[in-house]
C-alpha positions as CSV (number, residue, x, y, z in Angstrom):
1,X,0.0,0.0,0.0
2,X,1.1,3.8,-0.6
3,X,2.1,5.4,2.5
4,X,0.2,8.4,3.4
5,X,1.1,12.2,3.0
6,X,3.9,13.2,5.7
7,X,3.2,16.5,6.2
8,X,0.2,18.5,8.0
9,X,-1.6,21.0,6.3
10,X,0.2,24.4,5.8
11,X,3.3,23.0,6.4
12,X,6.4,23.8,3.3
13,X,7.2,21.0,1.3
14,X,11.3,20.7,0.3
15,X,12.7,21.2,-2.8
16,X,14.4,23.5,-5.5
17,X,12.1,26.5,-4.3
18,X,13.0,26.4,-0.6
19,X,12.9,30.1,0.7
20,X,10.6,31.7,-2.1
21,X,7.6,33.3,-1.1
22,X,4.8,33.6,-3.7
23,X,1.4,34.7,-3.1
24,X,-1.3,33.3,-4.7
25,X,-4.4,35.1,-5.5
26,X,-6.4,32.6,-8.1
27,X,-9.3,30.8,-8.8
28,X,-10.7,27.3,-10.7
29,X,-7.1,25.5,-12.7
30,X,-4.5,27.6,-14.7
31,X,-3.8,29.8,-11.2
32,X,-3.7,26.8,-8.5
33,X,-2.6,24.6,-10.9
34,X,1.2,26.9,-11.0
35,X,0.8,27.8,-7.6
36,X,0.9,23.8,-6.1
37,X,3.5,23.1,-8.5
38,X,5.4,25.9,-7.0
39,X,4.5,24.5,-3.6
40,X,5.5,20.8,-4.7
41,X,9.0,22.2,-5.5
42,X,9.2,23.7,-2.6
43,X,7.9,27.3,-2.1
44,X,5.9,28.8,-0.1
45,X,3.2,29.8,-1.0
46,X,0.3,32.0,0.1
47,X,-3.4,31.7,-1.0
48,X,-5.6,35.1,-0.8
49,X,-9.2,33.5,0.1
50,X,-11.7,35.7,0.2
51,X,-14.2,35.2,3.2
52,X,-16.5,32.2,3.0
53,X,-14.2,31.1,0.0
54,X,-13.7,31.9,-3.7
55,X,-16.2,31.0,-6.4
56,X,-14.6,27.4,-7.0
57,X,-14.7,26.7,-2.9
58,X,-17.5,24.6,-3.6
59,X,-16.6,22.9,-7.0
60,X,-17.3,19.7,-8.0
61,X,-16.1,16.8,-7.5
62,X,-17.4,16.7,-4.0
63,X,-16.7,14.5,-0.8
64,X,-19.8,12.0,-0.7
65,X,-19.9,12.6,3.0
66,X,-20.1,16.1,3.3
67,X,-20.1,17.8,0.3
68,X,-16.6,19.4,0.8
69,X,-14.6,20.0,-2.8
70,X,-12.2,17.4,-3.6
71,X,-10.8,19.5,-6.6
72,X,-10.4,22.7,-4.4
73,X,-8.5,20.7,-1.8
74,X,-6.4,18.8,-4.7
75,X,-5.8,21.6,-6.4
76,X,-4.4,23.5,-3.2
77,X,-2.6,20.8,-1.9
78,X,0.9,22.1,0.3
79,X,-0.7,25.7,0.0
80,X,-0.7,28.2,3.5
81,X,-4.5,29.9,3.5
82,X,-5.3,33.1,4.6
83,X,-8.8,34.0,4.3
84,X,-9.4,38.1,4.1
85,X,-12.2,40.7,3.8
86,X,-10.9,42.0,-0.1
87,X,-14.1,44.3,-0.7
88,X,-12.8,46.7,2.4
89,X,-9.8,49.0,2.4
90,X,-8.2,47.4,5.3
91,X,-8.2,43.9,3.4
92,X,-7.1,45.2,0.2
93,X,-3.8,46.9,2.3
94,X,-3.3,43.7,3.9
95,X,-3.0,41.8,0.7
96,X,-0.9,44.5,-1.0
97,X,1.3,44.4,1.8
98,X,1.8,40.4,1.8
99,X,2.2,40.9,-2.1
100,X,4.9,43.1,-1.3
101,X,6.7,42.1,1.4
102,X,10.7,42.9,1.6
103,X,12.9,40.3,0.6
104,X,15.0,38.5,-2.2
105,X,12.6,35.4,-2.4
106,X,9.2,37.7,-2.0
107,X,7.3,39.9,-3.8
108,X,5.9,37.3,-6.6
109,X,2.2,37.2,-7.5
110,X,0.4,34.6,-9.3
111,X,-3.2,36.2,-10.1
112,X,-6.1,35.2,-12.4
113,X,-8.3,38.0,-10.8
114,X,-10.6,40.3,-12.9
115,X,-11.8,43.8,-12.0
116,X,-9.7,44.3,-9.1
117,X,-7.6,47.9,-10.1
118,X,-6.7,47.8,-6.9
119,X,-4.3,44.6,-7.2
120,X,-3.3,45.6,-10.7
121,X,1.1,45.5,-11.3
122,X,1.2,49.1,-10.9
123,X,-0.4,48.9,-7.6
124,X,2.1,46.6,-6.3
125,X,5.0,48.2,-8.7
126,X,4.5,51.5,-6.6
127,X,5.2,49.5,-3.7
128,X,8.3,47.2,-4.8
129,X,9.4,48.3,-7.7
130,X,11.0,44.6,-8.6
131,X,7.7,43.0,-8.1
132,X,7.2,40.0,-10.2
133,X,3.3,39.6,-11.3
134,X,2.2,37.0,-13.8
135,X,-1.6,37.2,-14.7
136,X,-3.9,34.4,-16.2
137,X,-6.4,36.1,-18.5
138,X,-9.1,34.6,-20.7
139,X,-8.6,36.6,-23.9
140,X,-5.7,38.7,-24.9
141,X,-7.8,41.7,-25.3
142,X,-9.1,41.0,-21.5
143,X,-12.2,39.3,-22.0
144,X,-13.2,36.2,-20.4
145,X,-12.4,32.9,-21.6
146,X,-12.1,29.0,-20.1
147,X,-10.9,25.6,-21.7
148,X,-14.1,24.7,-23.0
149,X,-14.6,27.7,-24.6
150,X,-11.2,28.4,-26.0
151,X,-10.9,24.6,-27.2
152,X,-14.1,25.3,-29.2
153,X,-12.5,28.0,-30.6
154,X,-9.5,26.8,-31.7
155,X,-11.3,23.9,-33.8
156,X,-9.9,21.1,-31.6
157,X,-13.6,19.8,-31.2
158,X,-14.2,19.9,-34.6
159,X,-11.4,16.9,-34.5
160,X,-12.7,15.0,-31.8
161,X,-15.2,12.2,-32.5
162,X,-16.2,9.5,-34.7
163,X,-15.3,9.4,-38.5
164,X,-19.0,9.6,-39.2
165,X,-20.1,12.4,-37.5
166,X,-19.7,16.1,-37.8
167,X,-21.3,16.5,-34.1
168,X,-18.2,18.7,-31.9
169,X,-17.6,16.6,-29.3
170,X,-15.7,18.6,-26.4
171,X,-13.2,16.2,-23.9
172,X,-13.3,16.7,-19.8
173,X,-9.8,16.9,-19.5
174,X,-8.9,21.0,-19.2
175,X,-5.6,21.0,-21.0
176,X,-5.5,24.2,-22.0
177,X,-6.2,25.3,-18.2
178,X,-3.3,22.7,-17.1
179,X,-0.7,24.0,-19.9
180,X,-1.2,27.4,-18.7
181,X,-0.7,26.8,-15.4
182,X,2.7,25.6,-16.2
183,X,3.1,28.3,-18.7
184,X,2.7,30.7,-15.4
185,X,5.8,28.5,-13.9
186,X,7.7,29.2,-16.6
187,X,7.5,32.6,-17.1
188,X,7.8,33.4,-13.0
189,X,11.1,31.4,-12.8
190,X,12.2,32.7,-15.6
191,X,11.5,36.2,-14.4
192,X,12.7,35.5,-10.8
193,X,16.1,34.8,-12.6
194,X,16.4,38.3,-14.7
195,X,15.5,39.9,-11.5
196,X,18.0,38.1,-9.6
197,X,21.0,39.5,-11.9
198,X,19.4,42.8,-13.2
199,X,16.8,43.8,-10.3
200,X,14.3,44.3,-12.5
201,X,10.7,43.2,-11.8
202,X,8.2,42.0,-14.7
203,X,4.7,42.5,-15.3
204,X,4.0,39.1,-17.5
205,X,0.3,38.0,-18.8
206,X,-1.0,34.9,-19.8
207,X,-4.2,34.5,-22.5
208,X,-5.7,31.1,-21.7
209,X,-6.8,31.1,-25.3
210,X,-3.1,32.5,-26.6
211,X,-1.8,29.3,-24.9
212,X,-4.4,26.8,-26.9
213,X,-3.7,29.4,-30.1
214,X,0.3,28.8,-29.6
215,X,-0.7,25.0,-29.4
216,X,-2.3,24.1,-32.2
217,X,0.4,26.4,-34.3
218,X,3.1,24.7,-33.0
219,X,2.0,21.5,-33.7
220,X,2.0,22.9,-37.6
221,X,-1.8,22.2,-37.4
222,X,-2.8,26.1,-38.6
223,X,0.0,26.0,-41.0
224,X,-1.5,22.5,-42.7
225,X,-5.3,23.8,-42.7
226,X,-3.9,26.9,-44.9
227,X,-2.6,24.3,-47.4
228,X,-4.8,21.3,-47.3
229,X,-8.2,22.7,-45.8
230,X,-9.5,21.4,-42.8
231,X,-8.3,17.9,-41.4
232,X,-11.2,15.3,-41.6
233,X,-11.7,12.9,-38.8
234,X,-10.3,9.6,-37.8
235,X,-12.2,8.3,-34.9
236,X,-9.7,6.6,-33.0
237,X,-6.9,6.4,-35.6
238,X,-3.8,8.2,-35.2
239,X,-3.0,11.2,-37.3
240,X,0.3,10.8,-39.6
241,X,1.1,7.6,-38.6
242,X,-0.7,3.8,-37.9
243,X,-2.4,3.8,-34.3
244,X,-5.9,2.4,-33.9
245,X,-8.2,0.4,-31.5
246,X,-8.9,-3.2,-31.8
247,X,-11.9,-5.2,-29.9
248,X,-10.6,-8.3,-28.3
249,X,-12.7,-11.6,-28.1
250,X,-13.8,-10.9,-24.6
251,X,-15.0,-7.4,-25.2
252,X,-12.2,-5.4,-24.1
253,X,-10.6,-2.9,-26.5
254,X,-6.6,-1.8,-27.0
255,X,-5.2,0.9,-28.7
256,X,-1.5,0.2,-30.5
257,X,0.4,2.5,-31.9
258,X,3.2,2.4,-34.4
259,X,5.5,5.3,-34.7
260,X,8.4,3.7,-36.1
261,X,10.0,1.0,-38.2
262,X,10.7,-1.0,-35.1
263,X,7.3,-0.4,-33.8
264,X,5.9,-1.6,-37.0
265,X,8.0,-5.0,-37.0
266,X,6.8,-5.5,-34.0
267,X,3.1,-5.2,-34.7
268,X,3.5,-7.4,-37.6
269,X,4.9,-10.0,-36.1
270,X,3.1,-10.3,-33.1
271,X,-0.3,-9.9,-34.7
272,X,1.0,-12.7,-37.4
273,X,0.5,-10.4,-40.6
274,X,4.3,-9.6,-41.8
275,X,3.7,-12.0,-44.8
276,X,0.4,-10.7,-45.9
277,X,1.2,-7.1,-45.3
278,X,4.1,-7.5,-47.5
279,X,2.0,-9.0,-50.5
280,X,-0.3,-5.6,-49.9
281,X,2.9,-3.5,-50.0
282,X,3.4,-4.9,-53.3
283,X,0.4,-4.8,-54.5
284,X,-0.1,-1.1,-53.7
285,X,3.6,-0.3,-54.4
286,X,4.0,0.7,-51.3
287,X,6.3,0.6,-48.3
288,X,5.0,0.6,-44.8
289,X,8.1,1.6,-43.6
290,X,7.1,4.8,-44.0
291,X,4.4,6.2,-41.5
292,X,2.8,8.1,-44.1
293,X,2.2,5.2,-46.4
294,X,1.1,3.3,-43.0
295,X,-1.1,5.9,-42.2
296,X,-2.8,6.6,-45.3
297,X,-3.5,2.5,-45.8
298,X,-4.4,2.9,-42.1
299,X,-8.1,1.2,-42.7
300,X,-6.8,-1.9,-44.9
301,X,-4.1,-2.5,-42.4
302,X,-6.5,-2.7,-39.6
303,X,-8.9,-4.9,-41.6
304,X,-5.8,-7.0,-41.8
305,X,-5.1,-7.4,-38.2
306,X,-8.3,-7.5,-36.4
307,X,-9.0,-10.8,-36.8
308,X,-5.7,-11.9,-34.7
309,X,-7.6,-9.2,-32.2
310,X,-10.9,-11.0,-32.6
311,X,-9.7,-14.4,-31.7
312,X,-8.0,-13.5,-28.6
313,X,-9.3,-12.4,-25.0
314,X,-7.2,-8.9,-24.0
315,X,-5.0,-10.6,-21.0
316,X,-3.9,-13.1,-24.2
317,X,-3.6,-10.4,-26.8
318,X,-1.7,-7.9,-24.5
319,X,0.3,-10.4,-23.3
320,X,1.5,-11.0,-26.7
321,X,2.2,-7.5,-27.8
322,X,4.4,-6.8,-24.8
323,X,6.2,-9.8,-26.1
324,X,7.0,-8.7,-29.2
325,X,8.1,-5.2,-28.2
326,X,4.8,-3.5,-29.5
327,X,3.3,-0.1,-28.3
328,X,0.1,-0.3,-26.7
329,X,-2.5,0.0,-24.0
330,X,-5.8,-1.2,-23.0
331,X,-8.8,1.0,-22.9
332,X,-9.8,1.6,-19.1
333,X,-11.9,3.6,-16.6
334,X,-10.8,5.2,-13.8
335,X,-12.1,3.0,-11.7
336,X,-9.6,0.5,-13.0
337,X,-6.4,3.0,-11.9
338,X,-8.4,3.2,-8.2
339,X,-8.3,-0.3,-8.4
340,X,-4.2,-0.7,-9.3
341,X,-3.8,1.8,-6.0
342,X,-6.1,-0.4,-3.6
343,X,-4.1,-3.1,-5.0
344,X,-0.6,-1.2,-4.7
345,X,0.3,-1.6,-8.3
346,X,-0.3,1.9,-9.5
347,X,2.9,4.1,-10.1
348,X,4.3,5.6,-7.1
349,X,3.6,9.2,-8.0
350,X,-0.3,8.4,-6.7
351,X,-0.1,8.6,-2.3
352,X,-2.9,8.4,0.1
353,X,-3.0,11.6,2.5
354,X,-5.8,12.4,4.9
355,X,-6.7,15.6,4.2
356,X,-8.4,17.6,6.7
357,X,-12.2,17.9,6.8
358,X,-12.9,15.1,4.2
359,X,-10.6,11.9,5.5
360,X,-8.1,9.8,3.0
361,X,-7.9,11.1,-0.2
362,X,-6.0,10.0,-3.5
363,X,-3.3,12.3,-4.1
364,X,-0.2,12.7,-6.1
365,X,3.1,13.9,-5.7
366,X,4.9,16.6,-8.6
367,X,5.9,14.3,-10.8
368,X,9.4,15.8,-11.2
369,X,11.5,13.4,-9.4
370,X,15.0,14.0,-7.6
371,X,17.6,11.4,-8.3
372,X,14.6,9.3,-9.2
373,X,12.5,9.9,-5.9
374,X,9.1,11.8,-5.5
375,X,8.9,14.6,-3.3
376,X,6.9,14.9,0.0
377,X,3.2,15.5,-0.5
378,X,0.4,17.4,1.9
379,X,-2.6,18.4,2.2
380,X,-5.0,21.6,1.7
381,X,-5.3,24.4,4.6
382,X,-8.6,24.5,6.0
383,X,-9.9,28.3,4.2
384,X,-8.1,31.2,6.2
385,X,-6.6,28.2,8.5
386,X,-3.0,29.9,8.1
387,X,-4.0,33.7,8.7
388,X,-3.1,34.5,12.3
389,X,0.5,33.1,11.6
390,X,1.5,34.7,8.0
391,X,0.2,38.1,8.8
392,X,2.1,37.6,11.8
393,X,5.5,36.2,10.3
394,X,5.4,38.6,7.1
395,X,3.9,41.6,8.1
396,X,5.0,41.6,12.1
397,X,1.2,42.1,13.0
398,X,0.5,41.2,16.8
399,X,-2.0,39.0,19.0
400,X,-4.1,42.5,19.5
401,X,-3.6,43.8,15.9
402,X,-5.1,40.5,14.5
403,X,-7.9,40.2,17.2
404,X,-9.0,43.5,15.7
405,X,-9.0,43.1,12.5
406,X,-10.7,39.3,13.2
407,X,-13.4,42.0,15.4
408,X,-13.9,44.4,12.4
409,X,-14.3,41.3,9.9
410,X,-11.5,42.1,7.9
411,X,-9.9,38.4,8.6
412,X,-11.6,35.3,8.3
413,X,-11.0,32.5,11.4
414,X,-10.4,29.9,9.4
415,X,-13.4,27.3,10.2
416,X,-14.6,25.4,7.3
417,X,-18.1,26.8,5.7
């Protein structure tokens, strides 16, 4: 069994980042998404919460038991918490003050907030002048924008789906939000590291919908359309190359993929079809050595191998891909990777912590590994749990200063709501 998370909530994981301070004012993925990788490598770092929680406090999915937000909690996993009034004046100098703290390793922001002049980078730039801000946006031009909405944009649902239907079909997985949020990471350390030789802050801003733009150009899709027209679509067939999904005699289903010459060897032997493939090479004066021949023939060279799929159950057929050197998976649920963790087979990046509030959780460590181990992993802070003792460390405040500001309802307590 995985061993459970070692550290208590609040509490600095190790790493690279040891001694920076970044504060963290962010909501739903792209933000928390850079601000727990920063934390996994070993910052510290400071979420602004505003009182009763941010608009994704409450996002699903959600504890069975008591309805508390497993993706807030994930999401804000090794983060400190401090949970403050931002709609009064006293707040708002609070926060500006933690944003701007003295210090080599402070004064970096990771924001995705909207409307909020007050927090803007020449709000904190008139306070420290080397401040390092980097701001998520939706749309270059400042409107609003998430990764369903860009991805539509962007045509990338126009690709998804079966062959034989022109239906969009949009995917759960928000990878526009998730590259983003490691687009912030990069462009904070690389800022940190100008300002550690020049002294010179940076005001850097990030379009959620530049990111899934850059994408798709960078993969030379835009560039193809221009000449070729739109891409039709291929179901589960790989683009460029042979990959597709075979049924199995039992039901199950495996995707194998064939990138290169060795790949395809290995395909053809294990599935039994090296001599036949070779008479269709010949026939269509063709080499399959190529991936573009393979995939344009991709169809006749599936028709060609799934009956070696259809006469085996998926334990048999797998067994005999892995043999031969082929790539490949089966097609499974999530429910299946639960199961590999429950049985201690899953990869060691997965861990079990309990995380305050909700019980054992599933959780991960960064997958960056030193000298091939995986970092230390802990939980959330309970909302504003943290805020007595980081105003207190950064800004100095005392027992009576905080009592009154706790009084005036300027700073949360930090029970759950």
């Amino acid at each position: 069994m995985h061993e459970p998370g070692d550290l208590a909530p609040g509490t600095r994981m190790s790493g690279p980042l040891d001694g920076l301070r970044v504060v963290e004012f962010a909501s739903f993925v792209a933000g928390p998404s850079a601000g727990m990788t920063l934390a996994q490598l070993g910052a510290e770092v400071i979420r602004i919460d505003p009182l009763g929680g941010g608009p994704d406090y409450r996002r699903w999915p959600v504890a069975r038991a008591n309805g508390e937000s497993l993706y807030w909690n994930s999401l804000n996993r090794g983060k400190r918490s401090v949970a403050v009034d931002v709609r009064s004046e006293q707040g708002r100098e609070l926060v500006l003050a933690l944003a701007t703290a003295p210090g080599p390793n402070a004064g970096i922001v990771v924001d995705n907030a909207v409307g909020r002049p007050w927090f803007s980078y020449e709000a904190l730039a008139a306070r420290r002048a080397d401040v390092i801000k980097v701001h998520i946006g939706g749309q270059a031009g400042g409107g609003p924008a998430v990764d369903y909405t860009v991805n539509t944009e962007v045509g990338v649902t126009d690709l998804t789906g079966p062959a034989d239907s022109r239906t969009p079909v949009n995917h759960v997985l928000p990878a526009w939000d998730l590259i983003a949020g490691m687009t912030a990471t990069t462009a904070l350390l690389a800022a940190l590291h100008r300002r550690q030789r020049s002294g010179d802050g940076a005001h850097l801003q990030i379009a959620l919908a530049d990111v899934a733009l850059a994408g798709v150009a960078n993969l030379g899709w835009l560039s193809e359309v221009r000449e070729r027209g739109d891409r039709p679509r291929h179901g589960n067939f790989m683009y460029g190359s042979f990959g597709a999904d075979f049924v199995t005699a039992d039901d199950g289903r495996v995707m194998v993929v064939a990138l290169t010459p060795r790949q395809w060897q290995a395909l053809c032997t294990a599935t039994g079809t090296a001599t036949v493939i070779a008479s269709l090479e010949a026939t269509l004066g063709v080499d399959f050595a190529d991936e573009a021949h393979r995939y344009v023939h991709r169809e006749t060279i599936a028709a060609v191998m799934r009956p070696w799929f259809a006469e085996l159950t998926v334990d048999a057929a797998g067994a005999a891909l892995t043999a031969a050197g082929v790539l490949w998976s089966r097609y499974r649920q999530m429910s299946d990777v639960v199961a590999d963790f429950a049985a201690g087979t899953a990869s060691g990046v997965l861990t079990e912590l309990d995380q305050p509030g909700i019980g054992p959780v599933i959780s991960a460590h960064s997958p960056i590994r030193e000298h091939s181990d995986y970092g230390p992993v802990g939980p959330a802070s309970a909302l504003g749990s943290d805020t007595d003792q980081v105003f207190a460390e950064v800004l100095g405040l005392g027992d009576s200063e905080l009592a009154e500001l706790r009084a005036a309802g300027v700073l949360g307590d930090g029970t759950r709501v």
